[in-house]
C-alpha positions as CSV (number, residue, x, y, z in Angstrom):
1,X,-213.9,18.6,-27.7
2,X,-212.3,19.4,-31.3
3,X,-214.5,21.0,-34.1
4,X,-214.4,19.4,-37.4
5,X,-211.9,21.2,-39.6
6,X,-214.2,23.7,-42.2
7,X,-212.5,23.1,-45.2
8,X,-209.4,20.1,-45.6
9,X,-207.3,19.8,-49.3
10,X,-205.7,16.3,-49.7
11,X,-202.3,15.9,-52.1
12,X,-203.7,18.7,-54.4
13,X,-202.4,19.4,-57.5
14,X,-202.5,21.1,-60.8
15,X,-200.3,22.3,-64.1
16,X,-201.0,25.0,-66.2
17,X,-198.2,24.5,-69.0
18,X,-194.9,23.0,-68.2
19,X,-194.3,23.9,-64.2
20,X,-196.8,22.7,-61.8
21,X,-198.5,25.7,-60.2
22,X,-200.0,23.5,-57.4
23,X,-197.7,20.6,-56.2
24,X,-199.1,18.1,-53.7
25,X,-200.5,20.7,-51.8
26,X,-202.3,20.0,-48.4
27,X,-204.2,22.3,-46.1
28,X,-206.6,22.4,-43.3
29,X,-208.7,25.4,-41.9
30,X,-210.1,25.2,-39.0
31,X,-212.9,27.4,-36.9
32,X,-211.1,30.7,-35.9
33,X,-208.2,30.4,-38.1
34,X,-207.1,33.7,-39.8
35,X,-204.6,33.1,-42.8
36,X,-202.8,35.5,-45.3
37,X,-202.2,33.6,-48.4
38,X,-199.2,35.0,-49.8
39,X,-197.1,34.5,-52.8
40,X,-195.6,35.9,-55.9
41,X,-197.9,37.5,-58.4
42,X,-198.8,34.3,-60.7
43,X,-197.6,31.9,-58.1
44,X,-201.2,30.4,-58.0
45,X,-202.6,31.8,-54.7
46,X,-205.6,33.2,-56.6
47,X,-206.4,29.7,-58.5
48,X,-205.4,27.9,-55.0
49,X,-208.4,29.9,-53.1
50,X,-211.0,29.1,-56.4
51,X,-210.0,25.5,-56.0
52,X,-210.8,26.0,-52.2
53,X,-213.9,27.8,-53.1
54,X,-215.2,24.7,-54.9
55,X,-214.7,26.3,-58.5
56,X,-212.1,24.8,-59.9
57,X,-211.3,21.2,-60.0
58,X,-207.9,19.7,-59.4
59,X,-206.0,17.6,-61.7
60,X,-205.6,14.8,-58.5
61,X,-206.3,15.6,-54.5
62,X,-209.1,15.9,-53.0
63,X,-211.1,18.8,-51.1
64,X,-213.2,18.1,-47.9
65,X,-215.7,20.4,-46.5
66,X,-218.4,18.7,-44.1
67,X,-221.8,18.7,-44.7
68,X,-223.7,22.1,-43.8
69,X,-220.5,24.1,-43.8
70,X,-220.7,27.6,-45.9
71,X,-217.6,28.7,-47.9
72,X,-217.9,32.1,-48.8
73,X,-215.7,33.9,-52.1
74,X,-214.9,37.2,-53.2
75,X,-214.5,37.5,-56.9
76,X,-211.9,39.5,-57.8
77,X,-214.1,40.3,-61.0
78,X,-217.9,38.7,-60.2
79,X,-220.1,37.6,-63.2
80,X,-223.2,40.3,-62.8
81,X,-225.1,39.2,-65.9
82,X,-228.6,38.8,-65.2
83,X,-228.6,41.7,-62.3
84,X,-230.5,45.3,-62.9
85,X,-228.2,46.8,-59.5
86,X,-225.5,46.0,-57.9
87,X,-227.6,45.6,-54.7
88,X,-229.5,43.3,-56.6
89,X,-226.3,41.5,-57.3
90,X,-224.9,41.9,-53.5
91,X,-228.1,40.3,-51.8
92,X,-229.2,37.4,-54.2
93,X,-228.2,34.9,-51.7
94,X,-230.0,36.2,-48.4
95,X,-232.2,35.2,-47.0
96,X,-235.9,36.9,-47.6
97,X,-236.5,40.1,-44.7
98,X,-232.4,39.5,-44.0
99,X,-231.7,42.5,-46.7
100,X,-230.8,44.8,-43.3
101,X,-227.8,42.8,-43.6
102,X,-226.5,44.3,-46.6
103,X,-227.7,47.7,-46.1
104,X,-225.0,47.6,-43.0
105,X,-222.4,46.5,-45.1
106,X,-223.4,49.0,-48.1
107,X,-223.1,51.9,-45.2
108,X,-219.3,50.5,-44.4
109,X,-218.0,50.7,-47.7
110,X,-219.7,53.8,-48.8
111,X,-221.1,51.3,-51.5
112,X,-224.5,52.4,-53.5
113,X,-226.1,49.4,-53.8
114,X,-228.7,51.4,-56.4
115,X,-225.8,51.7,-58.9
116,X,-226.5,50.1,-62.2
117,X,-224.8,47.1,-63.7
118,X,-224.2,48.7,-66.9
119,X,-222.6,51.8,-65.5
120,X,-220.9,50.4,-62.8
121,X,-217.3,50.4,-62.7
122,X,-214.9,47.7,-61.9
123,X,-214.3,49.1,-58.5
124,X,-217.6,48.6,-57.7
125,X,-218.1,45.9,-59.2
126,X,-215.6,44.3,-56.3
127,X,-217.2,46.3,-53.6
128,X,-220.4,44.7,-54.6
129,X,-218.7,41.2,-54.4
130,X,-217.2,42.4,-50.8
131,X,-220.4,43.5,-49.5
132,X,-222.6,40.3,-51.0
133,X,-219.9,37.7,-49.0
134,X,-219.8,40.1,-45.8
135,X,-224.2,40.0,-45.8
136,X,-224.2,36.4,-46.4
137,X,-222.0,36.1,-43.5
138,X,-220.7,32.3,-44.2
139,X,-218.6,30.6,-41.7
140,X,-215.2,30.6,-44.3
141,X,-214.7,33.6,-45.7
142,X,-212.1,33.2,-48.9
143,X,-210.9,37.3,-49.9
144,X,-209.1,37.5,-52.7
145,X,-207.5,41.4,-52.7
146,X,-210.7,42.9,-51.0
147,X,-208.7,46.3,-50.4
148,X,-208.5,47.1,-54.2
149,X,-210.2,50.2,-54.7
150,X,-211.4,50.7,-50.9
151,X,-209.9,54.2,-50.0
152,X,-208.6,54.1,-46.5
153,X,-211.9,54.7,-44.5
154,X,-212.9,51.9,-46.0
155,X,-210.4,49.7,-45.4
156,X,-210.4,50.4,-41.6
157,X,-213.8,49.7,-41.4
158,X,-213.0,46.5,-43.1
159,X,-210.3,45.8,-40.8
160,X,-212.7,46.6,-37.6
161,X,-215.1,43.9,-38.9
162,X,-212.6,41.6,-39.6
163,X,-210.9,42.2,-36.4
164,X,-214.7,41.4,-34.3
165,X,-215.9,38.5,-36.5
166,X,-215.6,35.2,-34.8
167,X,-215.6,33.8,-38.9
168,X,-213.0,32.0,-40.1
169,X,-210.9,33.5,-43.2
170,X,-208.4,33.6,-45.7
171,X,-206.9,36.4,-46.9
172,X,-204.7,37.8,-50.4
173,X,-204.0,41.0,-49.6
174,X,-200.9,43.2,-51.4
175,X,-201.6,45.6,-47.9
176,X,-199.0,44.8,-45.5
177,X,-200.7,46.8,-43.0
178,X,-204.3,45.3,-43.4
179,X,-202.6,41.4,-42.9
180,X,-199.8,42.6,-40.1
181,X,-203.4,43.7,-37.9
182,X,-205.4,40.4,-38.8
183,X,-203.7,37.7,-39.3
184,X,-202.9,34.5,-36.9
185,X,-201.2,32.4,-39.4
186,X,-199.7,32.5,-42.9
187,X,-199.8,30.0,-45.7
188,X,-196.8,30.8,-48.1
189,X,-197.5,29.2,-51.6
190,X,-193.9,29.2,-53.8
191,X,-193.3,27.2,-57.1
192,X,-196.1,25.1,-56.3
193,X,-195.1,24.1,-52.4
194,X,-197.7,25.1,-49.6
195,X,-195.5,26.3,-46.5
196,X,-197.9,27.1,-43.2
197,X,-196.3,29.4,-40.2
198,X,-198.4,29.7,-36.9
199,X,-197.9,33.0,-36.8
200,X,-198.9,36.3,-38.8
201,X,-197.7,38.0,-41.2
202,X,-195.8,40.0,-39.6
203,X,-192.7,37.9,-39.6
204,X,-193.5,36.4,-42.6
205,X,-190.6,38.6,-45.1
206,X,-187.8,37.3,-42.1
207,X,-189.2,33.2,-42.0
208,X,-189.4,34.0,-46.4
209,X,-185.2,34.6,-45.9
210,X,-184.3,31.9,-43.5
211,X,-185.7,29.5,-46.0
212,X,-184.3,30.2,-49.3
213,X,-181.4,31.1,-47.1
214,X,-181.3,27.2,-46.1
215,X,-182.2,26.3,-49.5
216,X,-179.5,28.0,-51.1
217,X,-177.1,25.8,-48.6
218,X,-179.2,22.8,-49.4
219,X,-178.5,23.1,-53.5
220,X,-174.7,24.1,-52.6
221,X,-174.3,21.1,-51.2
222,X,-176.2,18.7,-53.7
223,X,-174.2,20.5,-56.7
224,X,-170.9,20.0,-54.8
225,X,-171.8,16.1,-54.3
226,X,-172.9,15.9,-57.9
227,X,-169.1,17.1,-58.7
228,X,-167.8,14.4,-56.7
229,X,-169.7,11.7,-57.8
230,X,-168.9,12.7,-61.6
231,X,-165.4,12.9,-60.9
232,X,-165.7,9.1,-59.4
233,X,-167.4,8.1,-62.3
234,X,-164.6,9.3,-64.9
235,X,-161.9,8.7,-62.9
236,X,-163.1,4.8,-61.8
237,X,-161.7,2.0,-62.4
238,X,-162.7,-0.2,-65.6
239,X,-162.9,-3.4,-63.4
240,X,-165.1,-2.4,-60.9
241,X,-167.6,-0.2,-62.8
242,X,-170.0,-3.0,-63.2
243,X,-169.6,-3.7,-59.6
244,X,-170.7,0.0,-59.1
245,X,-173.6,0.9,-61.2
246,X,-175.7,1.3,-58.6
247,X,-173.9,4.6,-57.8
248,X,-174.0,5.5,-60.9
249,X,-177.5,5.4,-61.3
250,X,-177.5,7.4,-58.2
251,X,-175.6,10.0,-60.1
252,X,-178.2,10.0,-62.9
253,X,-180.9,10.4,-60.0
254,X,-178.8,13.1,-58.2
255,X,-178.6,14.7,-61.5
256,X,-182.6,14.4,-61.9
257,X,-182.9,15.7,-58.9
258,X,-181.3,18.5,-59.4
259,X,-183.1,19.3,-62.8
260,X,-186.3,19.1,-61.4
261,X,-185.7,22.2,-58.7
262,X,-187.7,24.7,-60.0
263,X,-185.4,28.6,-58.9
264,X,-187.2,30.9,-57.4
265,X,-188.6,33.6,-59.7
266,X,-186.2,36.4,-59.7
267,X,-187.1,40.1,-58.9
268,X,-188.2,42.6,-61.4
269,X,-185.3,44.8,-62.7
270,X,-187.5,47.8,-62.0
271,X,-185.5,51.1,-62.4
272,X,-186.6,54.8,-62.4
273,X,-183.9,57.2,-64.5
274,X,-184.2,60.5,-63.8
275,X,-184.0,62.6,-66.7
276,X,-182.3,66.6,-66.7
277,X,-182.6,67.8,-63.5
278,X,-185.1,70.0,-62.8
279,X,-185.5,73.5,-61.5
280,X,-185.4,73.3,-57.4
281,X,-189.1,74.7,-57.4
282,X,-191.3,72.1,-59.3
283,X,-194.8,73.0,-58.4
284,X,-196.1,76.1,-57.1
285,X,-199.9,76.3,-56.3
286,X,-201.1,79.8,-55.2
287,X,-205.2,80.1,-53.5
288,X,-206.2,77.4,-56.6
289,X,-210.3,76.4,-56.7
290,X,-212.2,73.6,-58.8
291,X,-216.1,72.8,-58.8
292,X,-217.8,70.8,-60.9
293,X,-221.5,71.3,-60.9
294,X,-222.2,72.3,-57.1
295,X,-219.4,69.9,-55.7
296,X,-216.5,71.8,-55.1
297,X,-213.0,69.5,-55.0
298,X,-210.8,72.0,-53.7
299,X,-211.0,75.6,-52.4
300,X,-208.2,78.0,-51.6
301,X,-205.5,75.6,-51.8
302,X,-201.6,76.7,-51.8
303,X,-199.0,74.0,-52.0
304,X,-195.2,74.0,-53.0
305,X,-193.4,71.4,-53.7
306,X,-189.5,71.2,-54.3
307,X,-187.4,68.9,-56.2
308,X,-186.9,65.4,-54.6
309,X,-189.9,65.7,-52.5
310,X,-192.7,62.9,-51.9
311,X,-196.2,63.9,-51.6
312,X,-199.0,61.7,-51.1
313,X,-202.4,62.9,-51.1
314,X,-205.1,61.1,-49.3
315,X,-208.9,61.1,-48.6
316,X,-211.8,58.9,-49.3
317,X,-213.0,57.6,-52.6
318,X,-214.3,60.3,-55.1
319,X,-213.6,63.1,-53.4
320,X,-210.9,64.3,-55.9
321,X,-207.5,63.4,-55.7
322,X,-206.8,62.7,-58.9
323,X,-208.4,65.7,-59.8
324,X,-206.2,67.6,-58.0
325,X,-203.2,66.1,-59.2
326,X,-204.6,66.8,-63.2
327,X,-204.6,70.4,-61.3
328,X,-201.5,71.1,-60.1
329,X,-199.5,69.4,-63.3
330,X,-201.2,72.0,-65.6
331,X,-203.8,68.9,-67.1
332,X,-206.8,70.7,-65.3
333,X,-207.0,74.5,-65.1
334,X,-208.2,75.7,-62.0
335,X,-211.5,77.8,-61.9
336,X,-209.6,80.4,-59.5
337,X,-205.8,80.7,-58.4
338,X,-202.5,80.0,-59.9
339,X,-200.2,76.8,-61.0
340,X,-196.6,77.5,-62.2
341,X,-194.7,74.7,-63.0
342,X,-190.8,74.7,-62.4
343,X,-188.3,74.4,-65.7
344,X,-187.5,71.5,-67.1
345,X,-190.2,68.9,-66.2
346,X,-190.0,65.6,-67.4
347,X,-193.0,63.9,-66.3
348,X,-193.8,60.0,-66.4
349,X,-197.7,58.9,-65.1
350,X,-198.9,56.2,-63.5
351,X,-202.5,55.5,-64.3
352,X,-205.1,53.7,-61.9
353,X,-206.8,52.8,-64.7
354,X,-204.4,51.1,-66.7
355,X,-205.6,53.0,-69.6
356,X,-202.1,53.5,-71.1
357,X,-203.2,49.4,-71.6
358,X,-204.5,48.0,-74.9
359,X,-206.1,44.6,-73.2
360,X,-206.9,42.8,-76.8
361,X,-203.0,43.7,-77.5
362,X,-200.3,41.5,-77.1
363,X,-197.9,43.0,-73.7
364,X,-194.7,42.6,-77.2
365,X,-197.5,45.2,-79.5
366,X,-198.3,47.5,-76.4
367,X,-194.7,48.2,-75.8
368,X,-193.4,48.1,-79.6
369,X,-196.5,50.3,-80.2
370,X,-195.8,53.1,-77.4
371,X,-194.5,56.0,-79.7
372,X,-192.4,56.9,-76.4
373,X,-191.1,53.6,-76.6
374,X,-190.7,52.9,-80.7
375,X,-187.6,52.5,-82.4
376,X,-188.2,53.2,-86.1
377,X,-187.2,50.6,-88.3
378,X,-187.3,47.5,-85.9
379,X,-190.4,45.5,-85.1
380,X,-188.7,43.9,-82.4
381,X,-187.1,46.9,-80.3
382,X,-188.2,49.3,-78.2
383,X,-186.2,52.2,-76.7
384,X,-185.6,52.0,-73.3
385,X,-184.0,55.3,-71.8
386,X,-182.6,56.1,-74.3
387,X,-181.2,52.1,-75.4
388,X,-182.6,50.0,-78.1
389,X,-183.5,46.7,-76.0
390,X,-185.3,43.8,-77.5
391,X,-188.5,43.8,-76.3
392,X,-188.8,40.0,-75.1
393,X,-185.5,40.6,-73.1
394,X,-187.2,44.0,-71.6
395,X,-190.1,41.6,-70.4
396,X,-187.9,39.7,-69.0
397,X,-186.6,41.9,-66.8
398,X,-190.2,42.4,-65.6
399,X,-190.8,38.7,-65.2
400,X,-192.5,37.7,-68.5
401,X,-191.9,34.9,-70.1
402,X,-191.5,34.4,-74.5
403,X,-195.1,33.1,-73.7
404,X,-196.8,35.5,-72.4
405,X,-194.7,38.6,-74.6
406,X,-197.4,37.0,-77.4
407,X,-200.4,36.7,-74.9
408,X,-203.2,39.5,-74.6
409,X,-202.8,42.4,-72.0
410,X,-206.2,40.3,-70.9
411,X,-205.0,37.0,-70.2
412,X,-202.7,38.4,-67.6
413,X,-203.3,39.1,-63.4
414,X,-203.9,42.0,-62.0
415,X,-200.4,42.3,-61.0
416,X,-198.7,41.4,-64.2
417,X,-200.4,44.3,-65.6
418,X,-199.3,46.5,-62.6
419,X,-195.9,45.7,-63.7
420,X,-196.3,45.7,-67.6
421,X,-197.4,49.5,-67.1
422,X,-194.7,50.2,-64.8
423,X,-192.3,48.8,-67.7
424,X,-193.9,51.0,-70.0
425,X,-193.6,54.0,-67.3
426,X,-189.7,53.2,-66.6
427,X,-188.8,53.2,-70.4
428,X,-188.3,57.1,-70.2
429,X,-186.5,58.8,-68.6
430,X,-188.2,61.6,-66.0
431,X,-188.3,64.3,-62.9
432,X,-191.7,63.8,-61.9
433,X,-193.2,60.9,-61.1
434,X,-197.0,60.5,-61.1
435,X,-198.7,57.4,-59.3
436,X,-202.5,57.1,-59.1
437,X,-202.7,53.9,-56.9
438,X,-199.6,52.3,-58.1
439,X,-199.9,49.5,-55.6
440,X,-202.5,47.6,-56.6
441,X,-202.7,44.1,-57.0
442,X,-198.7,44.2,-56.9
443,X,-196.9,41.4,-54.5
444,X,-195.1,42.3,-51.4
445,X,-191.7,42.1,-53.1
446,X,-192.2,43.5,-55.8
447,X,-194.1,46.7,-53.8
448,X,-190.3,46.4,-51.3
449,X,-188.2,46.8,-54.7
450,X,-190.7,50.3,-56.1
451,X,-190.2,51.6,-52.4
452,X,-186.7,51.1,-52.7
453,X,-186.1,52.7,-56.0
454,X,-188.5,55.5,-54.9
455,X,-186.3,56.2,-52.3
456,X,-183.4,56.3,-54.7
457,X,-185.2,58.3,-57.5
458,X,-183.4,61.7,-58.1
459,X,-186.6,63.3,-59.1
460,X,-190.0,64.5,-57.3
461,X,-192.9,62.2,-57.2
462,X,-196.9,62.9,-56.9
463,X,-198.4,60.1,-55.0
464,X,-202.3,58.5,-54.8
465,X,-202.7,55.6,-52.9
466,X,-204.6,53.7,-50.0
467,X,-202.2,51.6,-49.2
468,X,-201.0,52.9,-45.2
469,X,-197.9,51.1,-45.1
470,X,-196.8,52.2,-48.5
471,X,-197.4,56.2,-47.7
472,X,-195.2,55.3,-44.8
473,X,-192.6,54.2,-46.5
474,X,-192.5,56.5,-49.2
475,X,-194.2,59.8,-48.9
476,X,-192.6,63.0,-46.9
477,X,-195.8,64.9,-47.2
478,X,-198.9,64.2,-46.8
479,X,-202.3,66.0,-48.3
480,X,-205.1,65.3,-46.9
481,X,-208.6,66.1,-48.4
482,X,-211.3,66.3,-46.2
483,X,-214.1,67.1,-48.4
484,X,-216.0,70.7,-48.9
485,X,-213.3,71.9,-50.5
486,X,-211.0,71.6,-47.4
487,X,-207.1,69.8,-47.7
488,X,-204.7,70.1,-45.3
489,X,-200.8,69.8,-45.5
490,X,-199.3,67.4,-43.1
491,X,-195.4,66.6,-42.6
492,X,-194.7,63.2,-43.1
493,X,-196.7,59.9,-44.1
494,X,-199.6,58.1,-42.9
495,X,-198.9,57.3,-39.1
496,X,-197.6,60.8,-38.6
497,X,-201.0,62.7,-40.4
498,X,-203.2,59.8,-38.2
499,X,-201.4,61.7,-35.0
500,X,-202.2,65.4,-36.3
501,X,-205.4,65.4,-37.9
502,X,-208.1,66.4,-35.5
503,X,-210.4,63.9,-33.8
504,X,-213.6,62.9,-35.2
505,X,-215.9,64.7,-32.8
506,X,-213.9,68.1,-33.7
507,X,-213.7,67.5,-37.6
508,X,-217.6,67.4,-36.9
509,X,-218.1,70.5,-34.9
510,X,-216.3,72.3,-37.9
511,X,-218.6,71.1,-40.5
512,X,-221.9,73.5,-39.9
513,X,-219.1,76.2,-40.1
514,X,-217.5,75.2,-43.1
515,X,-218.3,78.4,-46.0
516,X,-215.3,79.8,-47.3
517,X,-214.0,82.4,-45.1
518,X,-213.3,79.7,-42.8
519,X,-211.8,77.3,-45.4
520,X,-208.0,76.6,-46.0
521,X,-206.4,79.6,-48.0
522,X,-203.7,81.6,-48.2
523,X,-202.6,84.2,-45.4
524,X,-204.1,87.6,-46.2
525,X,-200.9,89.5,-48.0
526,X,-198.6,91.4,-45.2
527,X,-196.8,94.0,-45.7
528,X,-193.8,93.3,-47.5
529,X,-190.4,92.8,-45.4
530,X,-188.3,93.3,-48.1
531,X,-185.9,96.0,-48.5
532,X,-186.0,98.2,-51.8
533,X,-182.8,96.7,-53.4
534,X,-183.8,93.3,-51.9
535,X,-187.4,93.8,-54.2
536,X,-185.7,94.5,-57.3
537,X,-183.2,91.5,-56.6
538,X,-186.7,89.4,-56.7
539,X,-187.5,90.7,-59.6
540,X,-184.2,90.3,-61.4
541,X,-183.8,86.4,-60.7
542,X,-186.8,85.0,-62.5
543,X,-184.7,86.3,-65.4
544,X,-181.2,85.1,-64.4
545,X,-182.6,81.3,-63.7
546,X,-184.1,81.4,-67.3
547,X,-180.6,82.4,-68.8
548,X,-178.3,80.4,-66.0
549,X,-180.6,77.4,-67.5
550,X,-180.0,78.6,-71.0
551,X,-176.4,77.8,-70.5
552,X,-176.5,74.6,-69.2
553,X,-178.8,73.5,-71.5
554,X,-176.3,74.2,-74.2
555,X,-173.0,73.3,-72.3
556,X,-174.7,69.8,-71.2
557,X,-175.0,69.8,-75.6
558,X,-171.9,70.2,-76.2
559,X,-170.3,67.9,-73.6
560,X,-172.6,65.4,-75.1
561,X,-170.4,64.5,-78.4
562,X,-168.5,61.5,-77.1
563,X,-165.4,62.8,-79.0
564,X,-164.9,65.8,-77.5
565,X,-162.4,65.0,-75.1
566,X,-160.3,63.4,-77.4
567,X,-160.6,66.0,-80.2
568,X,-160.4,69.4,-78.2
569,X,-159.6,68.3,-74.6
570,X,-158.7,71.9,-73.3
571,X,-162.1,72.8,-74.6
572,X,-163.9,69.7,-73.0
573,X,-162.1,71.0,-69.6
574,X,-163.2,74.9,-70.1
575,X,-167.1,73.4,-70.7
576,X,-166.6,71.5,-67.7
577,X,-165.9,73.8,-65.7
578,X,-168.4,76.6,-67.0
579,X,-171.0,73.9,-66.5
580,X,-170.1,73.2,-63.0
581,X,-170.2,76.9,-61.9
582,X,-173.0,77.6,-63.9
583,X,-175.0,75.0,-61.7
584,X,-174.1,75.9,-58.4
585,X,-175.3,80.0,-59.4
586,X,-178.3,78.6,-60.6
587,X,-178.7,76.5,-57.3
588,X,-177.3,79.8,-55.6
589,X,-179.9,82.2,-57.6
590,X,-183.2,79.6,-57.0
591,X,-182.7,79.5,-53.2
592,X,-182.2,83.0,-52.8
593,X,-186.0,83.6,-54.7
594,X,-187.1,81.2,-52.6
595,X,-186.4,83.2,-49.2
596,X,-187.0,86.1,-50.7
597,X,-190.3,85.2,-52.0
598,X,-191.2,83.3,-48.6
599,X,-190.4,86.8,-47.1
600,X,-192.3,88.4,-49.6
């Protein structure tokens, strides 16, 4: 016999403003259904699933859910006023002697559910509304983003409980890898149309192709028959046009028709510039350690990094990666060890905190006033590598609208402010990129177009993030911290460090051990292998690079004057050429410290 659906919407719709975000949509969830909800950042899937949550009404349609059924939503940010703790918060709806139930939950997500309202951040503030709709245990789950701020532990103990449940949900999620593992079906909401796929989301980016592919055939052919039709009516006779008004009214109706299709929102013109090149060795960290109080972050920790390499860095909530990162840029001195930065850094930072973000600003006064991004003189301009660009146009390129360029930071989602800072970030030009959880709250194309460009990037980039699929794509080395001070270096991203790192039962035989003789350090010195003229080589080329950089620095000046060629071309050619050479013995003079410093 069929169950009764859980939740049914009828013909819904709603406008904000002049497009509608939800057209006639209609959907139906039944028992056991798993659904990804995806869609463009401000697409509506958000208000969609607070409409299906009963807590926003509709301008027409209607939404069903039988009597006795429980409809459970996670607030992306949850109103905690009137709560001492966030376990207050997280169990105000259970039932009295069920509290074991969030205890379970708290233990999953590593969430405190002693923390205080008033200190709490806004991470925890959505691992509190996680944990309160996992305890309550209703038989829809709505989850709007519930992977923000879960480090990856989390998030797979999230996916294990998911994965067992026999509840029905519905799931936002920017993590490809997190809906690819639990989802049955996908609900695709675009300029206001509900699509539904009975199948995952795994093949949801080829289905997304295949349709605008057919409807990019389907206005082809509605623009060519609009062409004929006004041809016909110029070209008709005079006698028979009153005999053939009914066609053209169905002109002026083709013609409607065509007006009303609302284009698919374009990409974001998101573009990294590399600035001067930097020195091949970018980052050299030499047996570095950091404790705060009697935590210690890391201990006896040596990592190099070259230029154009991709490092993530990866471990659970807290236990310092972005501490480490402040480390080995120089913003954090370590207690013991060494940090020497390579020449010429140009560094551009990504913060998880969007604290580069003035939310009571308008997004046109945070980027006009950015003194990276000022132009003096103009109200209206900003520089953008380099280029005065007006700054509605430069929105525009991200998406925003002249609307929105006078809105508050405030007013916008999660993801437009991912991409506002990451219009801010690609203003000026760098070598080393710095991401603290870029990819949150951003949609899936807009997270393929940064991979993408990432890939492309001529620089080096320092990378934070939880998100499995991303690391994949992106990193080429992965750092793992462990906790105690331990972090290991792994080739490759997140599947291949999954394959090396030890199995649970041996990470905890090491633990009673750990103290630091047996933590990660540097080998004890050897004797050198060097020969006597090959020492004082290595201690001649520090020197050379600085003046082989010197030189370029100053030929890459003068080739700068755009009139150089035409006013002295013979010594446009001889600077040239000096610069080329002097490049390729400064490549020449870097890798040879390298090998003999390795050897050293």
């Amino acid at each position: 016999m069929a169950r009764a659906p859980l939740l049914q919407l009828n013909s819904v719709s709603l406008t904000f403003g002049g497009n509608p975000l939800l057209d006639e949509v209609s959907l139906t969830v039944q028992p056991g259904d798993r659904l990804a909800l995806v869609g463009r950042n401000g697409s509506g899937k958000s208000t969609l699933m607070k409409l299906m949550a009963g807590l926003v009404e509709p301008d027409s349609g209607v939404r069903t859910v039988p009597p006795g059924v429980t409809v459970g939503y996670m607030e992306q940010d949850p109103d905690l006023s009137g709560f001492a703790t966030l376990g207050d918060f997280a169990a105000s709806a259970l039932p009295e002697g069920q509290e074991y139930r969030l205890a379970v939950v708290a233990e999953g997500l590593k969430f405190n559910p002693e923390t205080p309202v008033a200190t709490a951040s806004g991470g925890e503030r959505r691992r509190a509304a996680l944990a309160k709709l996992l305890a309550e245990a209703p038989e829809l789950m709505l989850l709007d983003e519930p992977t923000n701020h879960l480090d990856i532990q989390a998030i797979e103990w999230l996916e294990a409980e998911l994965r067992d449940t026999r509840t029905a949900f519905v799931l936002i999620s920017h993590d490809r890898a997190f809906l690819r593992a639990l989802t049955k079906a996908t609900l695709w909401l675009d300029r206001g149309v509900m699509r539904r796929r009975e199948a995952g989301f795994e093949g949801f980016e080829d289905w997304r192709e295949t349709v605008w592919a057919e409807e990019d055939e389907a206005r082809h052919k509605l623009d060519r028959k609009i062409k004929a039709e006004a041809r016909w009516a110029v070209e008709g006779i005079s006698a028979r046009r009153k005999r053939n008004m009914g066609r053209v009214r169905a002109l002026q109706q083709l013609r409607a028709d065509r007006a009303a299709q609302i284009r698919r929102q374009g990409t974001a013109a998101l573009a990294f510039e590399a600035g001067t090149t930097s020195g091949k060795k970018v980052i050299e960290a030499e047996a570095i350690s950091k404790t705060y109080g009697d935590k210690c972050i890391i201990r006896d920790f040596s990592l190099r990094v070259l230029r154009g390499d991709r490092v993530a860095f990866v471990g659970p909530n807290g236990i310092g990666k972005t501490t480490l990162l402040k480390l080995l840029t120089d913003e954090v001195q370590p207690d013991k060890g060494n940090v020497t930065l390579g020449t010429n850094l140009e560094i551009a930072v990504f913060d998880q905190t969007r604290a580069r973000l003035d939310s009571e600003a308008s997004l046109w006064e945070n980027l006009t006033g950015d003194p990276l991004m000022r132009v003096s003189g103009a109200a209206d301009q900003v520089m953008v590598r380099g280029q005065p660009r007006h700054v509605v146009g430069y929105l525009k390129d991200f998406l925003f609208d002249d609307i929105q360029a006078r809105a508050p930071v405030r007013s916008l989602s999660g993801g437009e402010k991912a991409r506002l800072l990451l219009a801010k970030l690609m203003a000026q030009p760098s070598n080393l990129l710095i991401l603290d959880e870029p990819t949150n709250d951003l949609d899936v194309e807009t997270l393929d177009l940064l991979q993408d460009i990432l890939g492309e990037y001529d620089g080096t980039v320092l990378l934070v993030s939880h998100d499995r699929d991303f690391i994949d794509r992106v990193a080429t080395t992965t750092v793992a911290l462990e906790g105690q001070g331990r972090a290991t270096v792994y080739p490759g991203g997140w599947s291949d460090y999954a394959r090396q790192r030890p199995a649970p039962e041996a990470a905890v035989a090491v633990k009673p051990a750990a103290k630091p003789a047996e933590s990660p350090k540097v080998e004890a010195p050897r004797a050198s292998g060097l020969s006597f003229t090959e020492k004082k080589r290595l201690e001649e080329l520090p020197a050379l690079i600085e003046r082989l950089e010197g030189e370029i620095g100053k030929l890459s000046t003068l080739l700068a004057d755009p009139d150089l060629f035409t006013r002295e071309p013979v010594k446009f050619r001889k600077a040239t050429e000096a610069l080329t050479e002097r490049q390729a013995a400064l490549e020449a003079a870097e890798t040879e410290w390298l090998n003999l410093a390795d050897r050293a």
